[in-house]
N, C-alpha and C positions, 0 to 999 in steps of 0.2 A: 817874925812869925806871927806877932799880934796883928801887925799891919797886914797882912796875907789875909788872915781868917777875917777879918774887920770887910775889907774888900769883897770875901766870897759869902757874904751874911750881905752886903748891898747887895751885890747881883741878886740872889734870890727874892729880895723885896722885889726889885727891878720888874721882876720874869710874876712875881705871886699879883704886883697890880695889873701889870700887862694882860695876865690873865682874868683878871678881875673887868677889867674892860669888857674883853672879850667875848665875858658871858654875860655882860649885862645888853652887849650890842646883840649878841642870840638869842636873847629875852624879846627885846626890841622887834628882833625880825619874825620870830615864831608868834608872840601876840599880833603883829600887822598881817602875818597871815591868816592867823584865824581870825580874824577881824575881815578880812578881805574871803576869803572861803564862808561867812555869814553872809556879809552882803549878797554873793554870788548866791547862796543857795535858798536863803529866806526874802530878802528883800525885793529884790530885782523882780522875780515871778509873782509877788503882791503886787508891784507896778505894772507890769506886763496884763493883769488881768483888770487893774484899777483902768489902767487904758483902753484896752478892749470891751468895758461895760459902758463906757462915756462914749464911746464910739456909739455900741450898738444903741444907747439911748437917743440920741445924737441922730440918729437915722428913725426913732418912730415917727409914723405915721398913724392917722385914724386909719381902724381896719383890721389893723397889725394884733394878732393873737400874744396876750401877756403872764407869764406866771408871776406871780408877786413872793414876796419873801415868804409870807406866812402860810403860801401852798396853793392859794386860789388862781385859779384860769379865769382869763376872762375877755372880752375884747373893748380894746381902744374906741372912746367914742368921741373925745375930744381932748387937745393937747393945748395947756397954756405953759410958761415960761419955765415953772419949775413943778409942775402939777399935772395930771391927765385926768380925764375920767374914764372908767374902769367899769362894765357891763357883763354880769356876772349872771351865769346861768340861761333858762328861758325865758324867764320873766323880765320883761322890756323896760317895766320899772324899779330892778335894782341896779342901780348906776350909783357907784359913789367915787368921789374924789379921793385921790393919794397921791401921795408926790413921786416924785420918777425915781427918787433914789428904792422904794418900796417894790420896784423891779429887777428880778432878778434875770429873766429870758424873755425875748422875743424873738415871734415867729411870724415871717410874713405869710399873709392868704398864698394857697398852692404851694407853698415851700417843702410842709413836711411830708 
């Protein structure tokens, strides 16, 4: 009888690690998904739009109508490598220098 209950006391360690496994492989798969459901919903659409600004930078031209980060309009009067110059208002001599990333929209002439 000792030997009976001695046996049925392994089996349930048996079945309590097995289980123990188990839940730590469901650990495993619920954080890879939420891990993988971030990616999907934060990351991916920041690249998506990182892509799409390098693009449309990538396409200025002098001419081209610009909003810049800080809210001014103004138009394109000359593009060097990583820099434009920037023609702000009526007056023909405010023109100043910023660098492309300082671009948030462009518009080409007759577009909008």
């Amino acid at each position: 009888m000792g030997i009976l209950l001695a046996e049925a006391g392994a089996g349930t360690a048996d079945v309590a690690a097995g289980s123990a496994g188990g839940t730590l492989l469901m650990t495993i798969i619920i954080y890879g998904g939420m891990i993988a459901a971030m990616w999907f919903f934060l990351f991916r659409p920041q690249r998506k739009e990182r892509k799409k600004l390098a693009e449309m930078l990538s396409t200025l031209e002098n001419g081209d109508c610009v909003l810049t980060t800080s809210g001014f309009i103004g138009i394109v009067i000359d593009i060097n490598d990583d820099t434009v110059i920037v023609e702000f208002g009526n007056n023909k001599n405010c023109r100043i220098p910023m660098e492309k990333s300082a671009i948030s929209r462009v518009e080409k002439p007759g577009e909008a």
